[in-house]
C-alpha positions as CSV (number, residue, x, y, z in Angstrom):
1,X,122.8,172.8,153.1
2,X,123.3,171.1,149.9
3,X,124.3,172.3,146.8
4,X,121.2,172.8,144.4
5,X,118.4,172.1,146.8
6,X,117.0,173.2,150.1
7,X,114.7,170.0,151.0
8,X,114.9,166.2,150.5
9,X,112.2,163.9,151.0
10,X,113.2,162.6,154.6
11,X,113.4,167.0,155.6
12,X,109.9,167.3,154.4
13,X,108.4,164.3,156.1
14,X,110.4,165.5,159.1
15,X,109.1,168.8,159.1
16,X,105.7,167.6,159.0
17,X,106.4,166.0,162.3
18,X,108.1,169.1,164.2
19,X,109.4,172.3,162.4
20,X,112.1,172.4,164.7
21,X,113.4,169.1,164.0
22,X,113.5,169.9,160.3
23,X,115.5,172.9,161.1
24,X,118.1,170.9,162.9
25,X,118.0,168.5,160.4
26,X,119.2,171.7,157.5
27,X,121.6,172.9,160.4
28,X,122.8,170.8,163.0
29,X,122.1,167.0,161.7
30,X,124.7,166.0,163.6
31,X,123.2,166.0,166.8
32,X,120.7,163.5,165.5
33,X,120.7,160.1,167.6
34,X,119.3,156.5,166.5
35,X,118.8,154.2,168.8
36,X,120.0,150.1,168.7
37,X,116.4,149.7,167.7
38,X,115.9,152.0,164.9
39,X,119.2,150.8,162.9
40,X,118.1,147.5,163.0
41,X,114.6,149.1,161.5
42,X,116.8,150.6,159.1
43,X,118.7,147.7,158.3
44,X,115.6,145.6,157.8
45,X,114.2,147.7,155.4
46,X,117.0,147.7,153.4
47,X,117.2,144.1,153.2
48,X,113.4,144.7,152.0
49,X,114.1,147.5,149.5
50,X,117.2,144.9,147.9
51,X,114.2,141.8,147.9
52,X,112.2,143.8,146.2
53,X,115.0,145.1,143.5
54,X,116.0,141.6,142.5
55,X,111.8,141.8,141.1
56,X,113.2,144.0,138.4
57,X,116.5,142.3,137.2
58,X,117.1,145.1,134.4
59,X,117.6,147.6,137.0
60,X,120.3,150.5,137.0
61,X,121.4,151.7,140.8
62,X,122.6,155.2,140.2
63,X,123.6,155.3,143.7
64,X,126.7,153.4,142.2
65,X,127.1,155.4,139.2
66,X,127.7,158.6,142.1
67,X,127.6,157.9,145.7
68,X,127.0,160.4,148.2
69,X,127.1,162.9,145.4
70,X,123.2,163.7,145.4
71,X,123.2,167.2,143.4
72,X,124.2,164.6,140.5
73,X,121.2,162.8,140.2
74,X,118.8,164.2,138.5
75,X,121.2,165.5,136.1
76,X,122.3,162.2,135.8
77,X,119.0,160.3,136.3
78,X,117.4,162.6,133.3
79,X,120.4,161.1,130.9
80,X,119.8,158.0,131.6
81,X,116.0,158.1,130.9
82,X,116.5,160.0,127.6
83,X,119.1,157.6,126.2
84,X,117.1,154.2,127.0
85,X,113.4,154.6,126.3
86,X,112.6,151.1,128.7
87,X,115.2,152.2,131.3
88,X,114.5,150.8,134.8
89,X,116.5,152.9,137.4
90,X,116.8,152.4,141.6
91,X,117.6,155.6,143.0
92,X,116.4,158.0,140.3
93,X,116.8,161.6,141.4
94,X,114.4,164.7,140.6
95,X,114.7,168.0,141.4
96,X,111.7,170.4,141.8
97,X,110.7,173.8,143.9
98,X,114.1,173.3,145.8
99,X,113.2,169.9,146.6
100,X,114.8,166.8,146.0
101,X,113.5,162.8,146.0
102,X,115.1,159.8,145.4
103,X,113.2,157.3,143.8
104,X,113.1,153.6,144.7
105,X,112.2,152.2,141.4
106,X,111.9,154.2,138.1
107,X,110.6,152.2,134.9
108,X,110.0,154.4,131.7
109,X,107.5,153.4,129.3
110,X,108.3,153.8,125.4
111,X,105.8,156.6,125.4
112,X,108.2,158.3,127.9
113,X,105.7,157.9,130.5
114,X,107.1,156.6,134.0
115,X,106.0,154.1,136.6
116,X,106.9,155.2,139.9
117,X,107.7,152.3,142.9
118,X,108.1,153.2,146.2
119,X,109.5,150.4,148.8
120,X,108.2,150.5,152.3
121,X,108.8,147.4,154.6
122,X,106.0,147.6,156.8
123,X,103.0,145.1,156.2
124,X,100.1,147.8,155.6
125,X,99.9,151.5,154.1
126,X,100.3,153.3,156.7
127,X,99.1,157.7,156.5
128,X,103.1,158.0,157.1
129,X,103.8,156.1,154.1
130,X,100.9,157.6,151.9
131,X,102.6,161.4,152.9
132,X,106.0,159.9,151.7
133,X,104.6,158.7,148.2
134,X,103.0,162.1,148.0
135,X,105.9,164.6,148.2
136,X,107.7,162.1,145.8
137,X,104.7,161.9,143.1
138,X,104.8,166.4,144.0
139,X,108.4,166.5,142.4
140,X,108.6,163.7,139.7
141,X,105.3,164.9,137.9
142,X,106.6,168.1,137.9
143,X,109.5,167.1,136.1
144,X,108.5,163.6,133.5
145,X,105.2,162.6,132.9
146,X,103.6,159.9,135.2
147,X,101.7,156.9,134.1
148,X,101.2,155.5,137.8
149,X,102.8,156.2,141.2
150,X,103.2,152.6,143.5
151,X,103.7,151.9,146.9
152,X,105.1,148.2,147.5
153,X,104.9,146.9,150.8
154,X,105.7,144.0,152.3
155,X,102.5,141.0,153.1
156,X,101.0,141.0,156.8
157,X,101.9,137.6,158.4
158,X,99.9,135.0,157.4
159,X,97.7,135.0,160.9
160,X,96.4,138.2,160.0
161,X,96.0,138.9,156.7
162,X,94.7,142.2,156.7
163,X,93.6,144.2,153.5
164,X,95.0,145.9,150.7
165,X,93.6,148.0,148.0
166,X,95.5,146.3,145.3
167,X,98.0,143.9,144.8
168,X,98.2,142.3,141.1
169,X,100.4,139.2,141.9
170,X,99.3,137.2,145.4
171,X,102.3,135.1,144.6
172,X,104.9,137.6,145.6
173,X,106.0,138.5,148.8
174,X,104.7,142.3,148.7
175,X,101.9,143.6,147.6
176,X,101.7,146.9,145.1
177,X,99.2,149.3,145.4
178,X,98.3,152.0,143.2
179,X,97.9,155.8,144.4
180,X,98.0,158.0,141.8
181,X,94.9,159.9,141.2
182,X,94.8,160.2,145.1
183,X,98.4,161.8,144.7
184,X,98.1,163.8,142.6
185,X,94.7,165.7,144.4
186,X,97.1,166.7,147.4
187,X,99.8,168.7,145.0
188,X,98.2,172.1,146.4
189,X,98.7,171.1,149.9
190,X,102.3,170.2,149.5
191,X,103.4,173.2,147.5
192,X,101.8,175.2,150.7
193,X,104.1,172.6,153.1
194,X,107.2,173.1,151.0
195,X,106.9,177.2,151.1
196,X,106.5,177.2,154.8
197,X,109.2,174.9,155.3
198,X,111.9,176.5,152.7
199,X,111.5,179.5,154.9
200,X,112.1,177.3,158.1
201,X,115.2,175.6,156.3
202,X,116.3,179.3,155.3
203,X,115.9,180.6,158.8
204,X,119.3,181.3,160.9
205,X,117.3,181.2,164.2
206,X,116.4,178.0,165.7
207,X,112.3,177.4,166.3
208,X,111.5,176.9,170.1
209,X,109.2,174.8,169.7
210,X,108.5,173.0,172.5
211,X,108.7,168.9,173.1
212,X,105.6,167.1,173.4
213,X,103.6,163.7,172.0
214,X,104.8,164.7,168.4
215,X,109.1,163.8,169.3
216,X,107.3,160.1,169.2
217,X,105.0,159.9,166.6
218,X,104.8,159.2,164.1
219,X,108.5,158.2,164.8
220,X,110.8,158.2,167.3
221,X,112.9,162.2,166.9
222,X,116.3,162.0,166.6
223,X,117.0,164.8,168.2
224,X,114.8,165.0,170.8
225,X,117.6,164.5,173.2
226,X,118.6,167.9,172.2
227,X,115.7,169.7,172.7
228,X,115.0,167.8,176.2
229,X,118.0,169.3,177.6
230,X,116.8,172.7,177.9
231,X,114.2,171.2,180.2
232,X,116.7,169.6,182.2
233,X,118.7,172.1,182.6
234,X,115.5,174.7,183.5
235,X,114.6,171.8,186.2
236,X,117.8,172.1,188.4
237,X,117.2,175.9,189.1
């Protein structure tokens, strides 16, 4: 486990998915397995995540300022933000109830106020992404004060245009859309999710939990490899 913090933002949304995944992911990550596929997912939406950047050409990447370091970051991140009132930060860390996010894109108001940005390559808000933003928008408004929380996505194709709830530039390539209020209604609900799955993180004993339809959706489980070889093995007697 980390220094400083028991859950990240990519533990959480896993142990939504599967509490024994989450546990592996605290104890044993390094039986988790992408496939071909899913890198180049991964690479795409970084290529994304860097279009969007170059949108905000004032930005500061603290992931340069400290690596791989992570228990830095909100140290460091709250530094930055008091020293520059307008600061615009990629990779801003917060730390709160053991939990720690990373955010995309952090622009501080004068008033000390911050607008949150979260980057997600797909072409529509999907629930995945909306439970992402909200375990972010959990931590950070527990530790600055939020003016607005912001999911950017990229545009559906221009066959199929789909819907949004907001965009404010049709011009760009993504569109931004505003979730704060309905954030910030689901902050008891996530402090319930992140005391269940502290103790899960906490636990020396790995959950059993069976493998089913949730090792696909709503992604692909990296370790259900793992947990599929207990079946196989059960099958040859």
């Amino acid at each position: 486990m980390a220094k400083g913090y028991l859950l990240t933002k990519s533990k959480y949304i896993r142990g939504l998915q599967c509490d024994r995944a989450l546990w592996l992911d605290v104890h044993r990550p390094n039986l988790a397995r992408y496939s071909a596929e899913q890198m180049r997912r991964f690479d795409r939406g970084r290529d994304f995540e860097q279009a969007v950047r170059d949108s905000f050409p004032t930005g500061h990447n603290i992931s340069l300022d400290l690596g791989r370091n992570t228990s830095a970051y909100p140290e460091h991140t709250a530094k930055l933000l008091d020293e520059n009132p307008e600061a615009v930060l990629f990779e801003a860390g917060f730390l709160y109830d053991d939990v720690l996010v990373l955010a995309d894109i952090v622009c501080q108001r004068p008033d000390g106020s911050l607008d949150i940005f979260e980057i997600k390559s797909g072409s529509k808000l999907s629930d995945t992404y909306r439970r992402d933003a909200a375990i972010q928008h959990y931590v950070i408004a527990h530790c600055r004060p939020l003016h607005s929380f912001n999911v950017i996505h990229a545009n559906p194709p221009a066959d199929n245009p789909g819907s949004s709830e907001q965009s404010n530039n049709s011009e760009l390539p993504f569109t931004i859309v505003d979730l704060t209020d309905d954030l910030a209604a689901q902050s008891d609900t996530i402090a319930h999710n992140i005391s269940i799955m502290k103790d899960i993180a906490l636990d020396t004993k790995e959950p059993t939990t069976p493998t089913g339809q949730h090792c696909l959706e709503p992604y692909a489980c990296p370790y259900q490899h793992y947990c599929a070889q207990g079946i196989r093995q059960l099958a040859l007697f």
